[in-house]
N, C-alpha and C positions, 0 to 999 in steps of 0.2 A: 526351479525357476527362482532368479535371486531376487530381492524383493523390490530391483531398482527395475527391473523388468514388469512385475509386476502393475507398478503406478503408472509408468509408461504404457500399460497398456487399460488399466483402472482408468484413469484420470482425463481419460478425454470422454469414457460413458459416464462418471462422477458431473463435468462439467455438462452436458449434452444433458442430462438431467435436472440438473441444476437450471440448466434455462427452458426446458420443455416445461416443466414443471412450477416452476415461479412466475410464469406469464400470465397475469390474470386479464381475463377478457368480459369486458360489461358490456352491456346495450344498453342505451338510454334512451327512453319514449320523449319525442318531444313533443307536448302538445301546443299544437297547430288552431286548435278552437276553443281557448280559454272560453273555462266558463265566467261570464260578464255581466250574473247579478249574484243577490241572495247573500251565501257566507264570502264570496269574492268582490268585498265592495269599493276595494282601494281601483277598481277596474275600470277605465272609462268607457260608456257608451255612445259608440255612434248611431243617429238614428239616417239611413240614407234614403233619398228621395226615391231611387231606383235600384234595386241591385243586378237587374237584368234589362239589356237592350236585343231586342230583334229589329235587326237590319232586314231580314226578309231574304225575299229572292235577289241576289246580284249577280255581274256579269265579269268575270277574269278582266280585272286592272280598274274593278271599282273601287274607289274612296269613298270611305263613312266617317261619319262623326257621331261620338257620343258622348256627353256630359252625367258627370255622375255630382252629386253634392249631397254632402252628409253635414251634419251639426252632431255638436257634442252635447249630450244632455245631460253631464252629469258636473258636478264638481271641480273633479282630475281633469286636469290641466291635460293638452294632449296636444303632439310634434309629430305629424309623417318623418318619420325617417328616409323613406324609399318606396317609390312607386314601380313594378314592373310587369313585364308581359312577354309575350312573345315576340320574334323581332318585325311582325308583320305590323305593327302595331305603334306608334310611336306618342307618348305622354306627357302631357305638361300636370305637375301637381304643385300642391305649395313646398317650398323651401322646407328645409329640418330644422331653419329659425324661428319658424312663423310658430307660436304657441295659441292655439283653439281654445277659449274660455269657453263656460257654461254659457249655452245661448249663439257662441261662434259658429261660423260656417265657413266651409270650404271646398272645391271644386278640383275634378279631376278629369281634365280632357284629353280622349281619345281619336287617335285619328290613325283609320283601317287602314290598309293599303291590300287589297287582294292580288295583286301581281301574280305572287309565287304561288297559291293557293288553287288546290284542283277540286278538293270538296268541301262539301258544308260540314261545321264544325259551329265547338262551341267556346270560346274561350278568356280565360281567366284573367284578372287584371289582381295582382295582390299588392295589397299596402301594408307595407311593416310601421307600427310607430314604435317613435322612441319608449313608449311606456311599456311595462313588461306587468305579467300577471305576478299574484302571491309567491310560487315560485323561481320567478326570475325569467320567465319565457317571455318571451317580445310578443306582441299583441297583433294580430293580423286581420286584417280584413279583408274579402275580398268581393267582389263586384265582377259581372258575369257581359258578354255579349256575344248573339251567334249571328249566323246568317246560313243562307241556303244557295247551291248551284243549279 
């Protein structure tokens, strides 16, 4: 076998190697519930009035409304980025201009629409702010309402 034959046939398991083997694969945890006192104090606190609404028993094509208001109680300045939910669900929150001082308050309204919905459930409204914890992770919060069929 001459040695051009060889490579020709080396050189594509040489390369096939070369990328099986050089691909490095991570997973990264992102945590979703920064911890929000103690050694993490650059962290702002919301304190919210409600974090769960029961709508109760309803009826296929009812409309709810829920208000949720939280105040900032610390220091760190704090911006909703984005508010969202499912799409049964439609929400007014403040602007990602509006910056919450120590002692500020602000308001997230919810309006159900059960239309498409066949059973009782539970579900989630999360708020991202612009502030991120000690590591760089965006700050979440989120606020709860169910109902029943």
């Amino acid at each position: 076998m001459s040695c051009k034959n060889l490579i020709s046939i080396l050189w594509p398991l040489v390369l096939m190697s070369v990328v099986l083997f050089s691909c490095k694969t991570t997973t990264q945890v992102v945590n979703v519930s920064p911890e929000k006192s103690g050694k993490d104090a650059l962290v702002p606190v919301l304190k919210w009035d409600k974090k769960m609404v029961e709508f109760g028993k309803i009826q296929k094509g009812d409309t709810r409304y829920a208000e949720y208001t939280f105040t900032n109680t610390t220091d760190i300045p704090v911006q909703v980025e984005l508010a969202t939910t499912c799409h049964c669900t439609t929400l007014e929150y403040p602007p990602s201009s509006k910056v919450f001082l120590k002692g500020d308050s602000g308001t997230i309204k919810a309006t159900f629409d059960s239309s498409e919905k066949d059973k009782s459930e539970k579900i989630d409204i999360t708020m991202i702010l612009t502030n991120t914890d000690s590591k760089g992770y965006p700050i979440i919060e989120e606020v709860f309402f169910s109902y029943e069929f």
